[in-house]
N, C-alpha and C positions, 0 to 999 in steps of 0.2 A: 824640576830637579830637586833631591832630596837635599838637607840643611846636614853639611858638616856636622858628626856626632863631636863632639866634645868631652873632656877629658880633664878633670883636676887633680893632680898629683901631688899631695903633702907628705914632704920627709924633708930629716933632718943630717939627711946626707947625701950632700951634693951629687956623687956619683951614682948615688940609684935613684932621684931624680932625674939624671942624665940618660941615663941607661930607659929605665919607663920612659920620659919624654920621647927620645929619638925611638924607640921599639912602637909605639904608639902612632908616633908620626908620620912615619913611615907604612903604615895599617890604616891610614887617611883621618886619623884624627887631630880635630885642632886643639892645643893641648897649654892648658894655666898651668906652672908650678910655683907650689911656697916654700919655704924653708922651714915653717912651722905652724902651728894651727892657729894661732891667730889671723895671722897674715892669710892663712888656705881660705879662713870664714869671710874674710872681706872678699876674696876672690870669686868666694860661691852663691855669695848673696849681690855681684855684681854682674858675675854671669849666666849662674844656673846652668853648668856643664851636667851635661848625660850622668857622668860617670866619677863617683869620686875613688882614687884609690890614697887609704890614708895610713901611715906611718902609726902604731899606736903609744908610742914610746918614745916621745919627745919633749924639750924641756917648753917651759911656759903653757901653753896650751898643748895637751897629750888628745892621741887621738883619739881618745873616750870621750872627751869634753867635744870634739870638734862631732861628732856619732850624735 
């Protein structure tokens, strides 16, 4: 059997977080979200998702830094 793709989601706004997570979810992925790029990097260096979709414009770590 094939490994759940996975799926990291970094934004800094909860309901498109929301909205990606469940639209994902739902498409059989199992799915990290952060609330900002710091937090998305420990996430991606603890899981190694497939797939990162990143926010470029957030505060503390922007998603240039996090690229």
């Amino acid at each position: 059997m094939d490994k759940e793709p996975t799926l990291l989601c970094i934004d800094d706004d909860p309901s498109v977080l929301n909205v990606l997570a469940n639209y994902f979810a739902r498409k059989g992925f199992k799915i990290f979200t952060a609330e900002d790029g710091e937090i998305g990097l420990k996430l991606y260096h603890n899981h190694h998702p497939d797939i990162v979709l990143v926010d470029l414009k957030m505060p503390k770590v922007d998603g240039f830094e996090v690229l």
